[in-house]
C-alpha positions in Angstrom: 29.9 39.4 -100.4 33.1 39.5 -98.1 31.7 36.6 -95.7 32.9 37.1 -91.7 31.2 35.6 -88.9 29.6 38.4 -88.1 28.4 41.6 -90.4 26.0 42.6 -92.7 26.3 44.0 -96.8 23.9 45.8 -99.2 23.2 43.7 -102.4 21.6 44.9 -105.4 19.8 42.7 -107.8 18.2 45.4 -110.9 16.1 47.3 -109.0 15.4 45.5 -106.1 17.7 46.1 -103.1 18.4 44.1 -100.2 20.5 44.5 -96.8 21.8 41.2 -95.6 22.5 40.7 -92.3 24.2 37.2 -90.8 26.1 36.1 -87.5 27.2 32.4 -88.4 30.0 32.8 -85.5 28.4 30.1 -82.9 27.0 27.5 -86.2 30.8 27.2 -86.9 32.6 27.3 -83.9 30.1 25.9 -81.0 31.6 23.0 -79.2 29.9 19.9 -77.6 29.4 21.9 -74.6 27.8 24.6 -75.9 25.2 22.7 -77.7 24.0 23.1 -81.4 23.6 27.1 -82.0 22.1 28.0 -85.4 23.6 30.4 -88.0 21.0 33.5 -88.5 20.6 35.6 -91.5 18.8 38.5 -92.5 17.2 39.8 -95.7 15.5 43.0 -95.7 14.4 44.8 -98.7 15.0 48.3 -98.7 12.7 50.5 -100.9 14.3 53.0 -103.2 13.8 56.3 -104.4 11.9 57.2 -107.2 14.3 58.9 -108.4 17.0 56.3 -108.9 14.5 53.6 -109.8 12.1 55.9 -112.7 8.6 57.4 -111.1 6.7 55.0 -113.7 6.8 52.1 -111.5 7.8 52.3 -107.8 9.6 49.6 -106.2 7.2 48.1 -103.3 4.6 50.9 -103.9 2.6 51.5 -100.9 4.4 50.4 -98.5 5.4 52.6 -95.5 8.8 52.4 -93.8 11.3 54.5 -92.2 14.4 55.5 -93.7 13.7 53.3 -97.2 12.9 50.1 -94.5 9.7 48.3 -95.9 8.3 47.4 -92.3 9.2 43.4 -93.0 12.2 41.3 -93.4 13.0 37.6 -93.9 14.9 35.7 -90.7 16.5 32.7 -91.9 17.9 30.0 -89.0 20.2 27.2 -90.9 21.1 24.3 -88.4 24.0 21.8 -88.8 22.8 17.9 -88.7 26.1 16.1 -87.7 
């Protein structure tokens, strides 16, 4: 991943992929007056085809979603202790 402050990248791991989403923009940068911000990340799994993955065993069968979404996704809040 090309890491910014802000963005979001599609990461394949076999046949499991996964868009990840983060904004770590106010956990690095938020002064004493602004409080302690957390950074946020994102990871949801994206179903794919059954063509590209092979009809014998569907990635998340059963699982309806729009536009290869699976309906859930994984919000992860990291916090800096100083």
């Amino acid at each position: 991943l090309q890491w910014k402050f802000r963005g979001n990248q599609s990461v394949t791991f076999g046949r499991a992929k996964v868009e990840v989403y983060w904004d770590v923009h106010d956990w690095l940068f938020a002064g004493a007056a602004g409080g302690a911000r957390p950074a946020l990340f994102i990871f949801r799994p994206i179903v794919l085809s059954s063509a590209s993955v092979g009809a014998s065993t569907p990635l998340l069968a059963g699982v309806d979603g729009a536009a290869g979404a699976t309906g859930f996704c994984l919000y992860l809040y990291a916090w800096k202790l100083d």
